[in-house]
C-alpha positions as CSV (number, residue, x, y, z in Angstrom):
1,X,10.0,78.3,-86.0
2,X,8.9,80.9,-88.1
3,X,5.2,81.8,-89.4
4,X,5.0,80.5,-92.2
5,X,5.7,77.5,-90.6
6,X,3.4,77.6,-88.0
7,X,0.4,78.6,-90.4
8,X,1.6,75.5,-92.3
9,X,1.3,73.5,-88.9
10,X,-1.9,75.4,-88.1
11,X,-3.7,74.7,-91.6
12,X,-2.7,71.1,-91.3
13,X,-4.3,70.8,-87.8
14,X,-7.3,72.6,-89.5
15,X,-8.0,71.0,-92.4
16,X,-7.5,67.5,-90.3
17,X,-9.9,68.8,-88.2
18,X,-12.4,69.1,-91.2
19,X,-11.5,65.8,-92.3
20,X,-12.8,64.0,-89.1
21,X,-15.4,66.0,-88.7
22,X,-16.5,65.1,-92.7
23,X,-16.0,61.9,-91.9
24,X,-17.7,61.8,-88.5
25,X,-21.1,62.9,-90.3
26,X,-20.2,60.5,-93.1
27,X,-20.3,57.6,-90.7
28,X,-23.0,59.3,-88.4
29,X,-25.3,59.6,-91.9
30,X,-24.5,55.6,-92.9
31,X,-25.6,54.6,-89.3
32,X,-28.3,56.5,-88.7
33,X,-29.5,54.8,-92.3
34,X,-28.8,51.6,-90.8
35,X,-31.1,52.3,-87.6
36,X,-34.2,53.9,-89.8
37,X,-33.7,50.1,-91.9
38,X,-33.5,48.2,-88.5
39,X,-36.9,50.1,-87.0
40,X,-38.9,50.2,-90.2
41,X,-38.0,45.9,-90.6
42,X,-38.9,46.0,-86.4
43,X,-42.0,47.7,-87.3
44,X,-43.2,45.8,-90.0
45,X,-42.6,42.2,-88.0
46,X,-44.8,43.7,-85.0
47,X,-47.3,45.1,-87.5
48,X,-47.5,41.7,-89.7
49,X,-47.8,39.8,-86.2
50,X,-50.5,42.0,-84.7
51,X,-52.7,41.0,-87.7
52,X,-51.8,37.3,-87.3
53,X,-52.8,37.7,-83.8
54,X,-56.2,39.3,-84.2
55,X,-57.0,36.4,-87.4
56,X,-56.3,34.1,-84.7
57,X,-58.5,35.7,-81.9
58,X,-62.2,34.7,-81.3
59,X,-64.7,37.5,-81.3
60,X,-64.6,37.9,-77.6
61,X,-61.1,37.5,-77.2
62,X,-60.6,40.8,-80.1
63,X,-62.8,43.0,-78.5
64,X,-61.6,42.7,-75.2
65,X,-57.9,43.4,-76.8
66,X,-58.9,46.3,-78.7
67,X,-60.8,47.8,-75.9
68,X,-58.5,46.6,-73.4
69,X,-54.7,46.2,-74.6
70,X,-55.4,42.5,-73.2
71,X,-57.4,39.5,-74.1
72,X,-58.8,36.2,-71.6
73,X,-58.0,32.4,-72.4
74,X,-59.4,29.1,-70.4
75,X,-56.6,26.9,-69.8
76,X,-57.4,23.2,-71.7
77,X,-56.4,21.2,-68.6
78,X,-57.7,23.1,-65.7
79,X,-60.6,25.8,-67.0
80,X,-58.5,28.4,-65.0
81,X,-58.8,31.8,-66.6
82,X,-55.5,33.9,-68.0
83,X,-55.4,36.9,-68.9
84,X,-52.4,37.6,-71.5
85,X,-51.7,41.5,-71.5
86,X,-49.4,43.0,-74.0
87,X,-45.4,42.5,-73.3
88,X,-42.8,39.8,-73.5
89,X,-42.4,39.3,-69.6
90,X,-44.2,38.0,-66.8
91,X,-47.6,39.1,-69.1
92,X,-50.1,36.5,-67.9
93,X,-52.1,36.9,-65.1
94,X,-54.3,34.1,-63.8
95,X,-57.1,35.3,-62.7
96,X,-59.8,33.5,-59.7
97,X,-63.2,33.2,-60.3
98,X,-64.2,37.0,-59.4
99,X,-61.4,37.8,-62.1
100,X,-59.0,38.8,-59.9
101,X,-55.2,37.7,-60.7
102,X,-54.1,35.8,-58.2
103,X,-50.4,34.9,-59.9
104,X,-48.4,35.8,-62.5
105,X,-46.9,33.4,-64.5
106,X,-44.3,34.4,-67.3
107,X,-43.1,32.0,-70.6
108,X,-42.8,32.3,-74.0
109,X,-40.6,30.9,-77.1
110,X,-36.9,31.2,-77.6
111,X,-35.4,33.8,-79.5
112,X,-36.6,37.9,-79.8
113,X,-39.6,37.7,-81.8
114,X,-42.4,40.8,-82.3
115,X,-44.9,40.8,-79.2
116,X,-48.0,39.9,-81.4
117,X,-45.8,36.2,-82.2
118,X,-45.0,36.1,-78.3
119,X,-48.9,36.8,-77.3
120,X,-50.0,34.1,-79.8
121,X,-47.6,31.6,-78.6
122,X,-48.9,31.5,-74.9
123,X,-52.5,31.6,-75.9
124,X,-52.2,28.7,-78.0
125,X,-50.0,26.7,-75.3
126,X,-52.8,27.7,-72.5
127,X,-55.9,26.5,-75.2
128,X,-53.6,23.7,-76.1
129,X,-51.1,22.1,-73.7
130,X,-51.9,24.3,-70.7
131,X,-49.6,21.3,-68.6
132,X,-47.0,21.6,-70.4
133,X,-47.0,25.4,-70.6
134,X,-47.3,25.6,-67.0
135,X,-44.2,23.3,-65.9
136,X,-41.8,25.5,-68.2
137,X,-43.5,28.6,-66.5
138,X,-41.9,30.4,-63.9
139,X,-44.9,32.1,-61.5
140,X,-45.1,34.4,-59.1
141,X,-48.1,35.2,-56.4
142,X,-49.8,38.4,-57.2
């Protein structure tokens, strides 16, 4: 093999090498685009369902979240207290008549939807249907 050969071979291997790695960025670039369009759509739905939320708390219920990252509801059925704190699982805590949780009980709807929707949901099924949303529950003691 002679050099000019193996300069040929070598430039080959090189400029292959800066195709992949133009490509790579290419590709890195298009996804990262993708993700910013995924959060900014994942921000907006838990922005738009934090306000739907608060429209649909009582006076009491929003001050107590704004202070507190958590707000109270009295079961229909019952008159138990819950208290329904900020996250998708095993959020509510029932609490006894000194306030203090006693159990935690943990359900929701189907499907991935923005915390704020998922909050909203189990206070209106407590206020509601507090039966019903108590035998799909799953609890735990506290």
């Amino acid at each position: 093999m002679g050099l000019q050969e193996l300069l040929s071979g070598v430039a080959f291997t090189s400029l292959l090498m800066l195709c992949t790695l133009i490509h790579a960025l290419v590709l890195a670039e298009a996804v990262g685009r993708y993700w910013d369009r995924i959060a900014r759509r994942y921000g907006e739905a838990e922005q738009k369902a934090l306000v739907l939320l608060k429209e649909w708390l009582s006076p009491a219920q929003l001050a107590q979240y704004e202070s507190d990252g958590h707000f109270e509801v009295r079961g229909l059925h019952s008159g138990k207290r819950y208290r329904i704190r900020r996250d998708r699982r095993m959020n509510i805590d029932e609490l006894n008549e000194h306030g203090a949780p006693v159990a935690i009980w943990c359900f929701g709807p189907e499907g991935y939807l923005p915390v704020g929707d998922f909050m909203l949901a189990q206070k209106i099924a407590l206020e509601n249907d507090e039966r019903a949303a108590l035998a799909l529950a799953n609890r735990e003691p506290y």
